[in-house]
C-alpha positions in Angstrom: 0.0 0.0 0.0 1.4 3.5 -1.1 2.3 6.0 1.9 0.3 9.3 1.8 1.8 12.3 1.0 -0.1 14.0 4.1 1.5 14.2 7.2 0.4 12.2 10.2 -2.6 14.3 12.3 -2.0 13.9 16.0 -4.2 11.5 17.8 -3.8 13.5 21.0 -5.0 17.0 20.2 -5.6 19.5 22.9 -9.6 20.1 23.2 -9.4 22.1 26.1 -8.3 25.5 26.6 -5.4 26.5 28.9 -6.0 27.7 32.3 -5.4 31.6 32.9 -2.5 32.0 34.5 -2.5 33.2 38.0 0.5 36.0 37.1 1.2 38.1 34.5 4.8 38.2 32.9 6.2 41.3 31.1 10.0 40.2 29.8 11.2 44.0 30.6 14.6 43.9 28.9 17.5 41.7 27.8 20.4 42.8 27.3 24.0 41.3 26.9 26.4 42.0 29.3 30.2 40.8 29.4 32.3 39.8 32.1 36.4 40.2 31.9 38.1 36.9 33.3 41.6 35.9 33.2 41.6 34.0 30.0 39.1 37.0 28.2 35.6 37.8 28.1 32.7 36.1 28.7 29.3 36.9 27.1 25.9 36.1 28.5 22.1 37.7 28.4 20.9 39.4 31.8 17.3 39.1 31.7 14.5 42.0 33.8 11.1 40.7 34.2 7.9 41.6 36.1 5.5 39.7 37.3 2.6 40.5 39.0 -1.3 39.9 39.2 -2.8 43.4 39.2 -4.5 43.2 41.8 -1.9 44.6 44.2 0.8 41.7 43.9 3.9 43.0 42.5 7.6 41.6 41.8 11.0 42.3 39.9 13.3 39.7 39.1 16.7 39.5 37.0 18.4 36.2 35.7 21.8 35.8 33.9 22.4 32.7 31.5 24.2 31.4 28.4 21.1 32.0 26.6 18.0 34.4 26.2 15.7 32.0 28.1 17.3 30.4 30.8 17.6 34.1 31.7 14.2 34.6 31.2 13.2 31.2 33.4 15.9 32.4 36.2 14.0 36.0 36.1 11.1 34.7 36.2 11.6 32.5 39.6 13.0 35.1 41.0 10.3 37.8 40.9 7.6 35.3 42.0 9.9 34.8 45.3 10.7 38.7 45.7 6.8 39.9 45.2 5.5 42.2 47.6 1.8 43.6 48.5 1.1 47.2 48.0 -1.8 49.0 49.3 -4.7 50.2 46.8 -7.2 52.6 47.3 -9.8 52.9 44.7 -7.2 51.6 42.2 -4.5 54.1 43.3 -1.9 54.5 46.1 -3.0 56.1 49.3 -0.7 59.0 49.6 2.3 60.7 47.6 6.0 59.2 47.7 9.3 60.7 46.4 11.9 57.9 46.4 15.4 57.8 45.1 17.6 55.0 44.2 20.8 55.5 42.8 20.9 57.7 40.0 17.2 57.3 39.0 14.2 59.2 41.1 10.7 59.6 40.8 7.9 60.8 42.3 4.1 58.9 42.5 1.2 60.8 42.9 -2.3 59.6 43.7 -5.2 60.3 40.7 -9.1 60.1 40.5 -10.8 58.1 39.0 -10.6 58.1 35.4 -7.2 59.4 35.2 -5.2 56.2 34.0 -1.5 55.6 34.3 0.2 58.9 33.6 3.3 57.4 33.2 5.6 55.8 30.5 8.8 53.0 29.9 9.6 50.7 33.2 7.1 52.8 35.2 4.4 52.0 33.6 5.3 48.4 33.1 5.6 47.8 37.1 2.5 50.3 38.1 0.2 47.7 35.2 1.1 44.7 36.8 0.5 46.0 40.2 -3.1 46.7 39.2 -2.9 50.5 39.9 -5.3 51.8 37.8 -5.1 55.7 38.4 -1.8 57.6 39.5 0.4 60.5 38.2 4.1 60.1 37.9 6.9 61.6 37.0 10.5 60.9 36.5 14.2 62.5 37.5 17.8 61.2 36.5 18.3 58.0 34.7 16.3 56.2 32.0 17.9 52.9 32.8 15.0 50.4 33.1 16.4 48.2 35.6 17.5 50.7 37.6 14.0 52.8 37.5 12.1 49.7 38.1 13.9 49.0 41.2 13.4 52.6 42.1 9.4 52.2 41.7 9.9 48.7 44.1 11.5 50.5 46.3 8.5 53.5 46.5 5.9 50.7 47.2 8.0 49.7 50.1 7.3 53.5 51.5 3.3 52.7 50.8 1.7 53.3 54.3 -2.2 51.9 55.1 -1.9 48.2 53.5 -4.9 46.2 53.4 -6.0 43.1 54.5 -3.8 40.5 52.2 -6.0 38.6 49.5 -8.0 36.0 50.4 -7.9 36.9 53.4 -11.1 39.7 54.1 -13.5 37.0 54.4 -11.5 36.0 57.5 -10.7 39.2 58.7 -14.6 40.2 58.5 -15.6 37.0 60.7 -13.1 37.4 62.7 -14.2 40.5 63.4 -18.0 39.6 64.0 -17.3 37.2 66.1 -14.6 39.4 68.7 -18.2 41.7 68.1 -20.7 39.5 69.6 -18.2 38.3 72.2 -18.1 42.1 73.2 -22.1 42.5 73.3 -22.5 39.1 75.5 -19.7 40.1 77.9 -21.6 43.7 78.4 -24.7 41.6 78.8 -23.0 39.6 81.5 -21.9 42.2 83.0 -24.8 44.5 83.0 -27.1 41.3 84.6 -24.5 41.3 87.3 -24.4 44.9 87.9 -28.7 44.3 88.0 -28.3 41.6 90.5 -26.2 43.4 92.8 -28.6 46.0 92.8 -31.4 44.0 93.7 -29.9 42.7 96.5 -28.8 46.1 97.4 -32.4 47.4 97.8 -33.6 43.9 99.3 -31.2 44.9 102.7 -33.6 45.1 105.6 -36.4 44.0 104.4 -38.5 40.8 105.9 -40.2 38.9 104.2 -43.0 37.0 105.7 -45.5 34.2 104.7 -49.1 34.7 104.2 -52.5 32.3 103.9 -55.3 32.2 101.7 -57.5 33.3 104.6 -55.8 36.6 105.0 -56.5 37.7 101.4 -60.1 39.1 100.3 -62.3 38.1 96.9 -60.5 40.8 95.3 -57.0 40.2 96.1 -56.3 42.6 98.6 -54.6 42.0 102.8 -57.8 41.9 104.9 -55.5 43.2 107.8 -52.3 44.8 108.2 -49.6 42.1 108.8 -47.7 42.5 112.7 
């Protein structure tokens, strides 16, 4: 029998479609750097990512390797170790932050809503991934990605007011109703006792003495005084 021209479909072919992935990754830059040694130079690819899930999950990462993406991988690993939680308020930061770090420095600025990202290059980049939706920004000194990225990490780390971490609010709200009606049934407790010891306060001195059917009338009221 005479082989087909037509290649071989694949029995096995992927139906379903892939799961979202829980982080996003933005390959910042790659650039080749060089390092002198005694017997010359040696040339490899230095790799700035960032990862992050928008949502107020944020983190830089840089890899070095032979090739493009080993460096990438190594990045990669890296920034999901390094990431950090920044506070959001409306989908922007909660108060104004001038940070410096090494030759690069910028300045963040909260935004209403409806502003966007006023912002451009690694700024932008790291402020998308965070998931801050409305902020103004400017920038001083150098345009070196890594270095401006790093800067920006190191303003989140100045971020004051962080919110309950993710996942986490449904907790943090029991929690809270629970330490609540804890409160309300101590003060209950306590006001019953403070009740009690009032009653038996105005009780002091007073006798109490048994009475018969005989000495009540139709109506329900003491025939005689009692001695």
């Amino acid at each position: 029998m005479a082989k087909t021209s037509q290649p071989e479909r694949r029995k096995n072919q992927r139906s379903s479609r892939r799961e979202p992935k829980e982080y996003d990754e933005t390959t910042l830059s790659v650039d080749r750097v060089t390092r002198v040694v005694s017997g010359g130079r040696r040339m490899r690819f230095r790799a700035v990512v960032v990862v992050g899930n928008k949502k107020g999950k944020v983190g830089l990462g840089t890899g070095k390797a032979n090739d493009v993406q080993s460096a990438v991988q190594k990045a990669t690993t890296y920034a999901k170790r390094s990431m950090i939680r920044i506070p959001l308020i409306n989908g922007t930061i909660p108060h104004e932050v001038n940070t410096k770090h090494k030759a690069a420095r910028i300045r963040l600025i909260p935004a209403a809503e409806g502003t966007g990202v006023i912002a451009g290059g690694a700024l932008r980049v790291v402020l998308e991934h965070a998931g801050v939706k409305n902020v103004l920004s400017k920038r001083y000194g150098s345009s070196n990605k890594l270095v401006n990225a790093q800067c920006i990490m190191k303003a989140f780390d100045q971020l004051h007011g962080a919110p309950a971490p993710e996942g986490d609010i449904a907790v943090v709200a029991e929690e809270g109703e629970q330490s609540g009606k804890k409160k309300v049934a101590k003060d209950v407790k306590v006001q019953q006792a403070e009740n009690a010891n009032a009653d038996e306060e105005a009780m002091e001195g007073v006798e109490i003495k048994e009475i018969s059917r005989e000495d009540v009338d139709e109506e329900g009221n003491l025939k005689a005084p009692l001695v």
